[in-house]
C-alpha positions as CSV (number, residue, x, y, z in Angstrom):
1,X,103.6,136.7,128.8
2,X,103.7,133.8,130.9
3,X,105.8,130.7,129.5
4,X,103.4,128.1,129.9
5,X,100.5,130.1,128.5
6,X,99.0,128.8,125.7
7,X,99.3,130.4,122.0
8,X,95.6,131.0,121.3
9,X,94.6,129.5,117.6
10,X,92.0,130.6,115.4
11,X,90.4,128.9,112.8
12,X,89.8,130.8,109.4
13,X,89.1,128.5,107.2
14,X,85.4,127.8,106.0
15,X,83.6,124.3,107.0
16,X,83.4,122.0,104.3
17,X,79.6,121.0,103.9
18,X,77.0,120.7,101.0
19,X,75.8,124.1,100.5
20,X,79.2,125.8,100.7
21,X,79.1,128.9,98.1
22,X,81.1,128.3,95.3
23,X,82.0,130.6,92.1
24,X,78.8,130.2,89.7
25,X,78.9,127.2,87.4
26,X,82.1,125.3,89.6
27,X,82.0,122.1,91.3
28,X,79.5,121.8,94.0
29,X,81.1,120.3,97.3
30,X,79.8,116.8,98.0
31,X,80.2,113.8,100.2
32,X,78.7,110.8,100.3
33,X,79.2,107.7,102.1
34,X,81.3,104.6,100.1
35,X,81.4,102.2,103.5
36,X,79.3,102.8,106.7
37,X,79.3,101.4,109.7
38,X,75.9,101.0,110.0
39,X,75.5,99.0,106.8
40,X,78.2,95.8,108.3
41,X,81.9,97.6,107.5
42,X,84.0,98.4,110.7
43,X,84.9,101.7,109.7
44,X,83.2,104.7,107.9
45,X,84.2,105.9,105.0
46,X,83.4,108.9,102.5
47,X,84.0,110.2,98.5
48,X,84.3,113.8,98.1
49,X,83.1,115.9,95.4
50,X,84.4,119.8,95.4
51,X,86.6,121.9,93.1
52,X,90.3,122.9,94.2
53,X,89.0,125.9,95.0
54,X,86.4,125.4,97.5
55,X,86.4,127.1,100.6
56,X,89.5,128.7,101.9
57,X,92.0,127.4,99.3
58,X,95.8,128.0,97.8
59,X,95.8,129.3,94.1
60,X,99.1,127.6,92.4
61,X,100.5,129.6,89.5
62,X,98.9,126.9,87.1
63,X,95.6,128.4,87.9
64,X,96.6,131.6,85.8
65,X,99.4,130.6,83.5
66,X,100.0,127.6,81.2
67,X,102.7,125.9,82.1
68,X,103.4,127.1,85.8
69,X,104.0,125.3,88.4
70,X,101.2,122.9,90.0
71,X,100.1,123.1,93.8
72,X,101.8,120.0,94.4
73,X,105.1,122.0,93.1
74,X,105.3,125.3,95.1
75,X,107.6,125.8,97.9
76,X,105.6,125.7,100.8
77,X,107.7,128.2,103.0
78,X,104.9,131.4,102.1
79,X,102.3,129.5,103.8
80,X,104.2,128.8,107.4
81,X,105.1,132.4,109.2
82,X,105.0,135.3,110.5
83,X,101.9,137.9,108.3
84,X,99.9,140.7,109.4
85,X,96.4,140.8,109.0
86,X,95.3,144.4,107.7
87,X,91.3,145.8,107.8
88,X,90.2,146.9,104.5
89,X,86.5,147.3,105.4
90,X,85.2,149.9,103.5
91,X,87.5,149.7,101.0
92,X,85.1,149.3,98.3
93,X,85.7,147.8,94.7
94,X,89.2,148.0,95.5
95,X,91.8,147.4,97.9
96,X,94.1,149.7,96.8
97,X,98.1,151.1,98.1
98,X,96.2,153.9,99.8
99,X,94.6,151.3,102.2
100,X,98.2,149.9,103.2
101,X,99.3,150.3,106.7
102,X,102.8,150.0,108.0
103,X,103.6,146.5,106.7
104,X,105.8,145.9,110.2
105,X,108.0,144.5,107.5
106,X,105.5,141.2,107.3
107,X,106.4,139.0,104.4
108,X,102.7,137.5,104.5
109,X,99.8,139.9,104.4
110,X,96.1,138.9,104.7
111,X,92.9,141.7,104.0
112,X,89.6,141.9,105.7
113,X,87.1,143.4,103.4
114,X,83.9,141.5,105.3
115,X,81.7,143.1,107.8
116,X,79.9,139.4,108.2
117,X,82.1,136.7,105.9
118,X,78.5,135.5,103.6
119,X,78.7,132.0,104.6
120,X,75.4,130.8,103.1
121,X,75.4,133.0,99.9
122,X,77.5,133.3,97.1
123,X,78.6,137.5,97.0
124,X,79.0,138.3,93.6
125,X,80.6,142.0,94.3
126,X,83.3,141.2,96.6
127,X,85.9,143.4,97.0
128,X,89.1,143.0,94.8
129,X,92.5,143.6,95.0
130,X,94.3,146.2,92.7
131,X,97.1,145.2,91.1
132,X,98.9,148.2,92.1
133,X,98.6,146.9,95.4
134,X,100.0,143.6,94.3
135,X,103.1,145.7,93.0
136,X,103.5,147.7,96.4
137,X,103.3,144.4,98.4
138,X,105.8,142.7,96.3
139,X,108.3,145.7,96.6
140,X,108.5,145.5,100.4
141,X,109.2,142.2,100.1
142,X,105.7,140.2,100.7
143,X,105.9,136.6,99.5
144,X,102.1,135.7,100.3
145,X,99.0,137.6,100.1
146,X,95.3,136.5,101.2
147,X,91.9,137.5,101.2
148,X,88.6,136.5,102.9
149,X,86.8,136.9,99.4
150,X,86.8,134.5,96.9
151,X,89.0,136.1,94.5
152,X,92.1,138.7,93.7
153,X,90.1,139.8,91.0
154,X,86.6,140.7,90.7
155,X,84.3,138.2,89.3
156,X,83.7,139.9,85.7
157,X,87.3,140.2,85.2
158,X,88.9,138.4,82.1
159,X,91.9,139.9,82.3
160,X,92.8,138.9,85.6
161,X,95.1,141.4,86.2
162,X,95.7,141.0,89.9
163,X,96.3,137.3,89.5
164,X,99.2,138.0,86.6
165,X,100.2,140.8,89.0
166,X,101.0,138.1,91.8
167,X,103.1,136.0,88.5
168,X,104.8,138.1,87.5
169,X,105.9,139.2,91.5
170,X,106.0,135.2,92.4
171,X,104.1,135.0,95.1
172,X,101.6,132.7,96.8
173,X,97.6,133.6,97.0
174,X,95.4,132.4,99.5
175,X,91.3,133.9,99.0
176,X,88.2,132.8,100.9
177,X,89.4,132.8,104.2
178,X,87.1,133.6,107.1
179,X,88.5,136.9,109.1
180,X,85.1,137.7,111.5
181,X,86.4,138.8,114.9
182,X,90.3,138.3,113.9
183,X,91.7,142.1,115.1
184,X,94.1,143.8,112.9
185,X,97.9,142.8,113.7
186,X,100.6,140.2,114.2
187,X,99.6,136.2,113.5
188,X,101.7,133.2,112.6
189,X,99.8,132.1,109.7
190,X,99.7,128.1,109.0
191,X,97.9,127.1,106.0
192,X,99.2,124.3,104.3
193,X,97.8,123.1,100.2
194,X,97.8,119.1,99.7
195,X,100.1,118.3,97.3
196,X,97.6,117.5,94.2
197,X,99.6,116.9,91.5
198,X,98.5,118.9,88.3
199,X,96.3,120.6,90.8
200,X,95.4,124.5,89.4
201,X,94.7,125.0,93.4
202,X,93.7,123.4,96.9
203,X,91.5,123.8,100.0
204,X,93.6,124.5,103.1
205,X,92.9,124.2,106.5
206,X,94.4,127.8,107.5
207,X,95.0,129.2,111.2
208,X,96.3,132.0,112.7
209,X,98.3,131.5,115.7
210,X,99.4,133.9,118.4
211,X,102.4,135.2,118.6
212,X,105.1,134.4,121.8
213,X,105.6,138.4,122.1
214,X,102.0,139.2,121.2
């Protein structure tokens, strides 16, 4: 690859914006204007309304266990580096160890289950991921694991076994990300949580950056 070529960048995170799908009965995302421009201010200026976990977003262990630590606590080395993003299309309920390719030895890995990521509708039957999975991950050394659905777990669950999975391995969980058109392989993955303190979560603003030896 040429030295001065520059490292494409892909945006997966979703946009922002009243309307944006949220799990049934959170916080719908809102924004409204405090000072305005148009009204005599010099600058424009806006309030938002949205739950931690709008849109692409970092769970923090406080989400699942009392007493764990907050988003603004985590170290934020699992969401900088080197992942691989795997294809789990057609994977159905479950991603499960059988669906696992060659990790590359990746520390970070991210799963495709969306034909078409349902960016105007909330999908109530997203696939999950098994906690069996979470196990395999963890064993080969994984330290992040993400998802273009909205949740490790599927909706009904009240056991939340993937999520206490991902505890109990220590590692950092990334869901809603948008994946359309992103091929199967090597990324640098930057997707940084704000440091809210007490915060159970937080939107990110995630990328995937091409590699140098890509």
């Amino acid at each position: 690859m040429a030295a001065d070529r520059q490292l494409q960048i892909i945006d997966i995170s979703q946009k922002l914006r009243p309307g944006v799908p949220v799990w049934p009965g959170d916080t719908e995302f809102a924004q409204a204007g405090t000072w305005q421009m148009g009204e005599g201010s010099p600058v424009n200026v806006s309030a938002l309304t949205l739950s931690t976990h709008t849109g692409a977003h970092a769970d923090a262990p406080l989400h699942y266990a009392e007493g764990a630590p907050d988003i603004a606590s985590v170290d934020l080395s699992a969401y900088l580096g080197e992942c691989l993003v795997v294809d789990a299309r057609g994977c159905g309920e479950l991603v499960r160890p059988e669906h696992l390719p060659d990790l590359q030895g990746a520390a970070r890995v991210l799963f495709r289950t969306y034909d078409q990521f349902p960016h105007e509708a909330w999908d109530a039957q997203h696939s999950a991921i098994a906690p069996s999975t979470i196990e395999a991950l963890a064993a080969q050394g994984v330290v992040l694991i993400g998802m273009d659905g909205p949740s490790l777990d599927p909706q009904d669950s009240k056991t939340m076994d993937a999520h206490l999975a991902v505890l109990a391995a220590d590692m950092r969980v990334l869901e809603g990300l948008v994946l359309d058109g992103v091929a199967p392989g090597r990324y640098e993955l930057i997707a940084l949580p704000l440091p809210i303190v007490g915060g159970d979560a937080s939107p990110v603003r995630a990328i995937l950056r091409e590699l140098p030896d890509a």
